[in-house]
MIBATOR-549258 format. One record per residue (C-alpha): residue in three letters; residue number from 0; x negated, y negated, z. Coordinates in Angstrom, 2 decimals, always signed. Each point is the difference from the previous one (the first is absolute). Layout:
{nuba "Ala" NUM {X Y Z}}
...
***
This chain:
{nuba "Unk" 0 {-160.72 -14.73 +9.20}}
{nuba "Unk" 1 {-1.45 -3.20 -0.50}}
{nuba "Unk" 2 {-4.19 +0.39 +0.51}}
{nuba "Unk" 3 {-0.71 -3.62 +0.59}}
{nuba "Unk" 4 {+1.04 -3.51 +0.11}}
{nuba "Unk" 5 {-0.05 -2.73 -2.55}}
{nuba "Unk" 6 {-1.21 -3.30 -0.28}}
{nuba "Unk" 7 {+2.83 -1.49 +0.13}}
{nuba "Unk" 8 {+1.29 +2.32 +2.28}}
{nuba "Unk" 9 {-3.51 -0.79 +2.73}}
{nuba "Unk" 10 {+1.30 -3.66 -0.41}}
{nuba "Unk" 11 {+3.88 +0.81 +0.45}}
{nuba "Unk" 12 {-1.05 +1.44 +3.14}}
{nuba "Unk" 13 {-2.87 -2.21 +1.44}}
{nuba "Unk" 14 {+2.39 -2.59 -0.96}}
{nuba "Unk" 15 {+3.00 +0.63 +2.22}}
{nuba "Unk" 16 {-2.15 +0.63 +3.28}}
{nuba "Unk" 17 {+0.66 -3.51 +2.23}}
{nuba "Unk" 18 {-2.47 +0.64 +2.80}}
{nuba "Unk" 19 {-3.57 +0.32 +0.39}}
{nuba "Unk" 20 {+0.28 +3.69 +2.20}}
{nuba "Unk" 21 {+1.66 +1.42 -3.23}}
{nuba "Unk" 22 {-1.86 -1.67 -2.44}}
{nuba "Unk" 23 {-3.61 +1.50 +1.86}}
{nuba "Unk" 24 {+1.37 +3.31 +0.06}}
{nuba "Unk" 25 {+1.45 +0.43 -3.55}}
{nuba "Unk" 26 {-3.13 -1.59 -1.46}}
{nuba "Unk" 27 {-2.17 +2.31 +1.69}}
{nuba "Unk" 28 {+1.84 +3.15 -0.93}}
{nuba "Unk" 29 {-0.53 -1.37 -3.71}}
{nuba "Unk" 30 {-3.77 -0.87 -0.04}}
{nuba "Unk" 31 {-1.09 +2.53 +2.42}}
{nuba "Unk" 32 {+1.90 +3.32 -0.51}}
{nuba "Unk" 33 {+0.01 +1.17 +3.38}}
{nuba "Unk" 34 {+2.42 +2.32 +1.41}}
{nuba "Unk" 35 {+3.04 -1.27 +1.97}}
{nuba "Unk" 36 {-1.61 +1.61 +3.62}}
{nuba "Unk" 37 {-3.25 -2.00 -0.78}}
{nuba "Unk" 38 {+2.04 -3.04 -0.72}}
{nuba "Unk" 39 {+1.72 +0.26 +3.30}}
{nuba "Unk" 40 {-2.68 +1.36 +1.58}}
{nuba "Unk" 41 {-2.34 -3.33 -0.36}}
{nuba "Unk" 42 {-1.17 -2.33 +2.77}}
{nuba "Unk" 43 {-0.98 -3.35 -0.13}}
{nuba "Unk" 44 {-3.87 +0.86 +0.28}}
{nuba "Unk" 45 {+0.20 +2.17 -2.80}}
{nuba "Unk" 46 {-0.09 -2.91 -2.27}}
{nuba "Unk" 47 {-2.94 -2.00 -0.66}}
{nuba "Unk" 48 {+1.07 -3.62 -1.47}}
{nuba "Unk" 49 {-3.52 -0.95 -0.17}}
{nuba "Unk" 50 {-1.32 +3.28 -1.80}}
{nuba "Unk" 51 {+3.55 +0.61 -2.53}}
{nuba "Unk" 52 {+0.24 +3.10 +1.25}}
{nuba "Unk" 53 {+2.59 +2.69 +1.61}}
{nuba "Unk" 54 {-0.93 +3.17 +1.96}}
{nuba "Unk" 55 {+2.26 +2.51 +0.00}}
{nuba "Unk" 56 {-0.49 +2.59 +2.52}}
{nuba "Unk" 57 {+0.55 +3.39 +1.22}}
{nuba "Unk" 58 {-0.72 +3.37 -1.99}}
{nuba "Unk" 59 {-0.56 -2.01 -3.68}}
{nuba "Unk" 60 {-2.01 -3.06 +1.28}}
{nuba "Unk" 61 {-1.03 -2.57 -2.45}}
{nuba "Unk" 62 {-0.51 -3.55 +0.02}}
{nuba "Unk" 63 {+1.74 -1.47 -3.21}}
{nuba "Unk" 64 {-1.35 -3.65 -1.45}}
{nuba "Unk" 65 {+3.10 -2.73 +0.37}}
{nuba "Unk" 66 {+0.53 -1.98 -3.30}}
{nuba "Unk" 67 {+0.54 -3.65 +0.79}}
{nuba "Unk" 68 {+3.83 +0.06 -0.28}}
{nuba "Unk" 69 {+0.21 +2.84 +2.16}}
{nuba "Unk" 70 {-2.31 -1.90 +2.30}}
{nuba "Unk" 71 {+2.14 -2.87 +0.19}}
{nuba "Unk" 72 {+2.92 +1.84 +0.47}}
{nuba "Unk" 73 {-1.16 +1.52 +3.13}}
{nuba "Unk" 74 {-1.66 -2.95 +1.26}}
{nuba "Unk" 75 {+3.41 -2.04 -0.13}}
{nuba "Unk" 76 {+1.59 +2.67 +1.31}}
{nuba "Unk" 77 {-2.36 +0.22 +3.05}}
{nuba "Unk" 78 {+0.56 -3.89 +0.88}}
{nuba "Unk" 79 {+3.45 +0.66 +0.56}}
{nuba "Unk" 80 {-0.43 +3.30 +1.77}}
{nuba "Unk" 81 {+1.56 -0.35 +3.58}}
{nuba "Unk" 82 {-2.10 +0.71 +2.73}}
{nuba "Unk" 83 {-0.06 +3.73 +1.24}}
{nuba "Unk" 84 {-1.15 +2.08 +2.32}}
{nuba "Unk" 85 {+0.03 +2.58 -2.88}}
{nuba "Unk" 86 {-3.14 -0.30 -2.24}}
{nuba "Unk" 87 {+2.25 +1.89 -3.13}}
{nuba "Unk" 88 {-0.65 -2.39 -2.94}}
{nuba "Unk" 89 {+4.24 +0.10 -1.06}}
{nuba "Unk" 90 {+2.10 -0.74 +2.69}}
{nuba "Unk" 91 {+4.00 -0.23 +0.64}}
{nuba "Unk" 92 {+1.69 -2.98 -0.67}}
{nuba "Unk" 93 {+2.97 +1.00 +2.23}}
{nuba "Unk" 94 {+0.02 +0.82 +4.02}}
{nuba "Unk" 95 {-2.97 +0.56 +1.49}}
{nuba "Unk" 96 {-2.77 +0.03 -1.87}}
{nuba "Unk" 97 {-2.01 +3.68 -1.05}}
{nuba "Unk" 98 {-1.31 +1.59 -2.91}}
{nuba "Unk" 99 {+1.99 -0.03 -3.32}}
{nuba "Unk" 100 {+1.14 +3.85 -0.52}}
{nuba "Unk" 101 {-0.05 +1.52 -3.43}}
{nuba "Unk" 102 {+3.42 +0.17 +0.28}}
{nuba "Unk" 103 {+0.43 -3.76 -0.46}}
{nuba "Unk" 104 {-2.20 -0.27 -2.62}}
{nuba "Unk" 105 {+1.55 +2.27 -1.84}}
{nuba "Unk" 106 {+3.40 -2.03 +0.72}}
{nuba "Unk" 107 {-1.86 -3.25 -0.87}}
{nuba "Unk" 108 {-1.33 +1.32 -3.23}}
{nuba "Unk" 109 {+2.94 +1.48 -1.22}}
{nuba "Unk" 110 {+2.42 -2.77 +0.66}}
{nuba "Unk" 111 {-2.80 -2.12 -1.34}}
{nuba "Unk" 112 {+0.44 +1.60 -3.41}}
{nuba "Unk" 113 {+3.69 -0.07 -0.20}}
{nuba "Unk" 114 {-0.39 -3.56 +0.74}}
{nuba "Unk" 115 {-2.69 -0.39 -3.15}}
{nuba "Unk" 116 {+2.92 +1.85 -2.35}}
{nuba "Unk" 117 {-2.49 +3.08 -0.41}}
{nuba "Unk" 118 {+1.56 +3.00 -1.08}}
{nuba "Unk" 119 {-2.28 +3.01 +2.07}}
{nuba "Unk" 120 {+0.09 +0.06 +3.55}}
{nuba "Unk" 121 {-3.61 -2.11 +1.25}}
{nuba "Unk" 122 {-2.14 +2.37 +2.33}}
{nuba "Unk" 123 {-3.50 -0.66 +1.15}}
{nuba "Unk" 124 {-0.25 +3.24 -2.41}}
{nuba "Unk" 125 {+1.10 -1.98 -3.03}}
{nuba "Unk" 126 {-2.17 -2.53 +1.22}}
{nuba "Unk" 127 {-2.79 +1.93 +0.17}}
{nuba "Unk" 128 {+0.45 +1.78 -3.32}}
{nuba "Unk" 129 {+0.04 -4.02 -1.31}}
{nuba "Unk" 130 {-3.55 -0.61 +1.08}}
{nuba "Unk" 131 {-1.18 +3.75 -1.12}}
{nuba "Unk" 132 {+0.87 -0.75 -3.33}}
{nuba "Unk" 133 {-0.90 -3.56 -0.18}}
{nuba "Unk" 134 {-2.94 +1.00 +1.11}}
{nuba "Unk" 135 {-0.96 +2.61 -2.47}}
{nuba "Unk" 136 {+1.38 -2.34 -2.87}}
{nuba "Unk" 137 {-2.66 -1.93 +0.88}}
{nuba "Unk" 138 {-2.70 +2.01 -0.14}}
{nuba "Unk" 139 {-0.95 +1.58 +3.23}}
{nuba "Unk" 140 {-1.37 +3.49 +0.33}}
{nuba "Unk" 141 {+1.32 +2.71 +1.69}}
{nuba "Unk" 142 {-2.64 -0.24 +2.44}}
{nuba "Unk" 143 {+1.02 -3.51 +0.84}}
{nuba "Unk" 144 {+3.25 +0.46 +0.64}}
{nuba "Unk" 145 {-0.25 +2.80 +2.14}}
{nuba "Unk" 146 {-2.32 -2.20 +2.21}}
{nuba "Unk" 147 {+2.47 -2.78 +0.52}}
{nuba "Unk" 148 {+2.96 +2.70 -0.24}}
{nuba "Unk" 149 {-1.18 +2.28 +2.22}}
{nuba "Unk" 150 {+0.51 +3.21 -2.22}}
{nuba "Unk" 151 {-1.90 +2.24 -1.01}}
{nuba "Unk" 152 {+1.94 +2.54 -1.86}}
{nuba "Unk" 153 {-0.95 +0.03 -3.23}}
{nuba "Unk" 154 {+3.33 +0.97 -1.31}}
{nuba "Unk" 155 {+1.91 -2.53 +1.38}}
{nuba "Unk" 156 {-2.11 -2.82 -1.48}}
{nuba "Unk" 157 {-0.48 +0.96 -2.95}}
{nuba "Unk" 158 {+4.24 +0.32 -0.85}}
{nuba "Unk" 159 {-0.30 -3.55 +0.97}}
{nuba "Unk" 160 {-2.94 -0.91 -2.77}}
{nuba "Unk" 161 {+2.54 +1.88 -2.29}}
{nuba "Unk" 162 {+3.09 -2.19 +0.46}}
{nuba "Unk" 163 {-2.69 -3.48 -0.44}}
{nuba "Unk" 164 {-1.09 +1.85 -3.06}}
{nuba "Unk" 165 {+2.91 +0.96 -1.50}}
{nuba "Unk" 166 {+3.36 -1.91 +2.16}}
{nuba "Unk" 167 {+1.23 -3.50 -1.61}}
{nuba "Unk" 168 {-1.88 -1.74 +2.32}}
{nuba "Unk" 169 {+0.10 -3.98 +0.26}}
{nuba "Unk" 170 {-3.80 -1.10 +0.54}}
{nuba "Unk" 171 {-0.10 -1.07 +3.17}}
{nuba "Unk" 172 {+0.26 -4.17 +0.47}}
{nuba "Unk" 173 {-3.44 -1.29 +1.26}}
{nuba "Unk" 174 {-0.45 -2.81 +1.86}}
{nuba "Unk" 175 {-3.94 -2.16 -0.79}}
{nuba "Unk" 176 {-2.09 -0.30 +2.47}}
{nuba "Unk" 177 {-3.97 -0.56 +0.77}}
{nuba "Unk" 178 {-1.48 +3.55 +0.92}}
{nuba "Unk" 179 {-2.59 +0.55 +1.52}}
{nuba "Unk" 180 {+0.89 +3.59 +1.20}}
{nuba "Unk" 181 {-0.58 +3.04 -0.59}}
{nuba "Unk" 182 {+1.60 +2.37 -2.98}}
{nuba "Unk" 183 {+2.74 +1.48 +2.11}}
{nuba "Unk" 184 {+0.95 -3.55 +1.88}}
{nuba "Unk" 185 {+0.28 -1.46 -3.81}}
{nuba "Unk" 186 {+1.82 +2.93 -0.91}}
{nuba "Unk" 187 {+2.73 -0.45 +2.67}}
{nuba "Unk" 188 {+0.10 -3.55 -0.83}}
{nuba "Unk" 189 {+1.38 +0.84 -3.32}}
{nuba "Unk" 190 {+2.84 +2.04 +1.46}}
{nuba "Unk" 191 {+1.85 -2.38 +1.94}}
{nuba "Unk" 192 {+3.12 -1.00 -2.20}}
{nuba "Unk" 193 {+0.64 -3.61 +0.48}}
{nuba "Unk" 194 {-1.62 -3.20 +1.20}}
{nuba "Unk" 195 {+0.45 -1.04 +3.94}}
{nuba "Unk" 196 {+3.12 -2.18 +1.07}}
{nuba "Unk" 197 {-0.74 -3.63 -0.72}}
{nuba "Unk" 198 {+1.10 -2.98 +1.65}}
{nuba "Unk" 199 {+2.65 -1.84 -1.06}}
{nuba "Unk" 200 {-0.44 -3.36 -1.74}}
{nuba "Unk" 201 {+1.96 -2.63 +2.06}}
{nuba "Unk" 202 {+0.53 -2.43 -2.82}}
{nuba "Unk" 203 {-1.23 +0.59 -4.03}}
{nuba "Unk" 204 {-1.60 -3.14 +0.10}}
{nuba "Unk" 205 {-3.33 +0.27 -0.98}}
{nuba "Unk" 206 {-1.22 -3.63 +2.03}}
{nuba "Unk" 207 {-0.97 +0.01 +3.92}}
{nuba "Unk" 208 {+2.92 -1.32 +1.50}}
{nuba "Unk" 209 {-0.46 -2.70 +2.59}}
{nuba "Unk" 210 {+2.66 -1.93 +1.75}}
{nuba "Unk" 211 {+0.35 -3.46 -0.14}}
{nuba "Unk" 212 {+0.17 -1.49 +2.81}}
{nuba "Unk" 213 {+2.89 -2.49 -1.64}}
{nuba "Unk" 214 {+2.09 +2.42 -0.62}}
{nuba "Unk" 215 {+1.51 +0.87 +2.49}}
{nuba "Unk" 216 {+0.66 -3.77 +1.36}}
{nuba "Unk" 217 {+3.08 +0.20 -1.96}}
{nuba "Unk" 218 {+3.55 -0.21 +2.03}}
{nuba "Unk" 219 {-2.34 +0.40 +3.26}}
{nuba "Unk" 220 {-1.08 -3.59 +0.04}}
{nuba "Unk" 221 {+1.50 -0.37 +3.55}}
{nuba "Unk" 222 {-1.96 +2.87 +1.31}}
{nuba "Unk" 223 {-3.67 -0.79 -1.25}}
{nuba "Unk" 224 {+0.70 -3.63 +1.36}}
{nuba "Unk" 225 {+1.35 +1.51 +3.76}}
{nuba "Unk" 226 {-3.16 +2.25 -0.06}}
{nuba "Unk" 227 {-2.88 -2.51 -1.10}}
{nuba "Unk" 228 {+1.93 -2.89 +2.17}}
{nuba "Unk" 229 {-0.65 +2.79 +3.10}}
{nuba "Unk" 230 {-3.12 +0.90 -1.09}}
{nuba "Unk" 231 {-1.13 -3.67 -0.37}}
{nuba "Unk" 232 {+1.13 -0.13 +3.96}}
{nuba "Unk" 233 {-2.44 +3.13 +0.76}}
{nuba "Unk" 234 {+3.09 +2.13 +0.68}}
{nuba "Unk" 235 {-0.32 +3.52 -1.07}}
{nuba "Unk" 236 {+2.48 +1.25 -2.11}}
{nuba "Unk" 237 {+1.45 +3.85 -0.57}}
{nuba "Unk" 238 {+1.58 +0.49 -3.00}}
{nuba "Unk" 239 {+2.79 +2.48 +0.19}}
{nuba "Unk" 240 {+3.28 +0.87 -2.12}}
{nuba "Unk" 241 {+0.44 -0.19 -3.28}}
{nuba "Unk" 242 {-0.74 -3.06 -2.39}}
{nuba "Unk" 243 {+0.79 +1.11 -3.12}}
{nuba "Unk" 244 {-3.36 +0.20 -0.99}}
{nuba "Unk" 245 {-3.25 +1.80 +1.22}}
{nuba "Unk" 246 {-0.91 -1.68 +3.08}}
{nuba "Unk" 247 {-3.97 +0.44 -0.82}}
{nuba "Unk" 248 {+0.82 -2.75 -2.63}}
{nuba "Unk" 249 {+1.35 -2.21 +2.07}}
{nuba "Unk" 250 {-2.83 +0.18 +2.16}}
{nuba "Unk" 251 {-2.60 -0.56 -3.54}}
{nuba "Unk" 252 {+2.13 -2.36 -0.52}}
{nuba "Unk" 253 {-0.40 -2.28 +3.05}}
{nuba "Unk" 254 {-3.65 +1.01 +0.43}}
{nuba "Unk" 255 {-0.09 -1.56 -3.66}}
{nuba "Unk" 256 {+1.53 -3.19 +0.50}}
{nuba "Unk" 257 {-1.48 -0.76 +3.17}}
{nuba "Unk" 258 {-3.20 +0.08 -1.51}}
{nuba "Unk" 259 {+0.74 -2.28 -2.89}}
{nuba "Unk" 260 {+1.03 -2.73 +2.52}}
{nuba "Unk" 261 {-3.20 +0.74 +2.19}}
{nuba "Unk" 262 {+2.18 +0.42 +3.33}}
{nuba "Unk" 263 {-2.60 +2.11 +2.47}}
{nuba "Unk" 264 {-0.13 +3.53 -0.42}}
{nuba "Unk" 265 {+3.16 +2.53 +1.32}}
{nuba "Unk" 266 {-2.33 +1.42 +2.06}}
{nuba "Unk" 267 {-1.01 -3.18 +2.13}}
{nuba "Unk" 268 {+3.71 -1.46 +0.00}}
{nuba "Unk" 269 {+2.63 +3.08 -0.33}}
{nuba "Unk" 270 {-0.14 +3.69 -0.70}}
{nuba "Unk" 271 {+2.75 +1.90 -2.13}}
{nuba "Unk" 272 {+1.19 +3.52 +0.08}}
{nuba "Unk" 273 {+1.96 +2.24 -1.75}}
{nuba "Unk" 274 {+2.24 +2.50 +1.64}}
***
């Protein structure tokens, strides 16, 4: 039975999630290592954005420090929450909306991994036995984990000490960042496998690009003469349709030209629109 995921394997998975919901929940199962209840059993008050922190509760209460990837993660995720008159932190994406069941995790991480090309079935247990080990391969004491585990049998933590100690274990890909936390909250930080999703470049240019405003006169001479010969009149003018190019440049365009020949401002003669 396979005791815990790999690097590559962490990525595999984040890497196939295409929503922020999943995303949130997988990420916290990896950087947290609460149970699969707990998970589900979150509301939206039981995370502090401001603070980093999570507070799990019922019998094992804790409140476990956020790293700032697992911060973000939930913090996109609760922008595009939809508004609910349940306060559970994971909601349905289907019918009407209620509190994500364990039952659909499970689903979700499962089909997650067989999506990724992992071998093992993925459980919020593997998950958990991810960030146990990571966690001891970086140094923390069997004290500290059992504070952010919730577990205090002795036995079961230290067979997980054994297999950081002695397993082929991959260290753990860290991510740099300023601390100024505590030992624990820069321990955690060092467990979360990957850096957060980036934005994608829109061009691999490395110049700000600006528009000229003669560009786009090209073929469309007829239409930047109808538009400044109305404007000129103090008609307004609603551009609509399409041009064939962006109709914001026709507008810098115009607004361009009619300043070079001085003609009174847009503003005092004509307005333009876009629609």
């Amino acid at each position: 039975m396979q005791q815990k995921l790999s690097n590559q394997e962490i990525k595999a998975l984040l890497k196939v999630l295409d929503n922020t919901r999943d995303y949130a929940i997988i990420t916290i199962l990896l950087t947290t290592g609460i149970w699969l209840q707990e998970l589900c059993a979150l509301n939206t008050d039981d995370i502090n954005i401001e603070k980093s922190t999570l507070s799990v509760q019922g019998s094992k209460a804790r409140t476990i420090p956020l790293n700032p990837q697992t911060k973000d993660a939930i913090a996109r995720w609760l922008n595009d929450r939809p508004t609910a008159t349940s306060g559970a932190l994971f909601l349905t994406n289907r019918g009407v909306l209620k509190e994500l069941s364990t039952r659909s995790v499970d689903h979700l991480l499962r089909s997650s991994g067989e999506k990724a090309g992992i071998p093992s079935a993925v459980t919020s247990h593997l998950l958990r036995n991810t960030y146990t080990i990571n966690l001891f391969s970086d140094g923390a004491t069997i004290k500290q984990v059992s504070d952010l585990l919730g577990i205090t049998d002795y036995y079961t933590l230290s067979k997980y000490q054994k297999l950081a100690e002695t397993g082929n274990n991959e260290h753990p890909l860290t991510v740099s960042t300023l601390e100024t936390r505590t030992d624990i909250s820069k321990l955690i930080s060092k467990v979360f496998p990957v850096n957060p999703k980036q934005a994608k470049k829109l061009s691999s240019l490395k110049v700000e690009l600006r528009p000229d405003p003669a560009e786009v006169i090209f073929g469309r001479e007829h239409i930047i003469k109808d538009i400044k010969a109305m404007l000129n009149k103090g008609q307004s003018v609603l551009l609509i349709g399409k041009f064939g190019v962006g109709k914001t440049h026709i507008l810098k365009n115009i607004a361009s030209t009619i300043q070079k020949e001085k003609v009174p401002s847009l503003s005092k003669r004509g307005r333009a629109a876009l629609r």
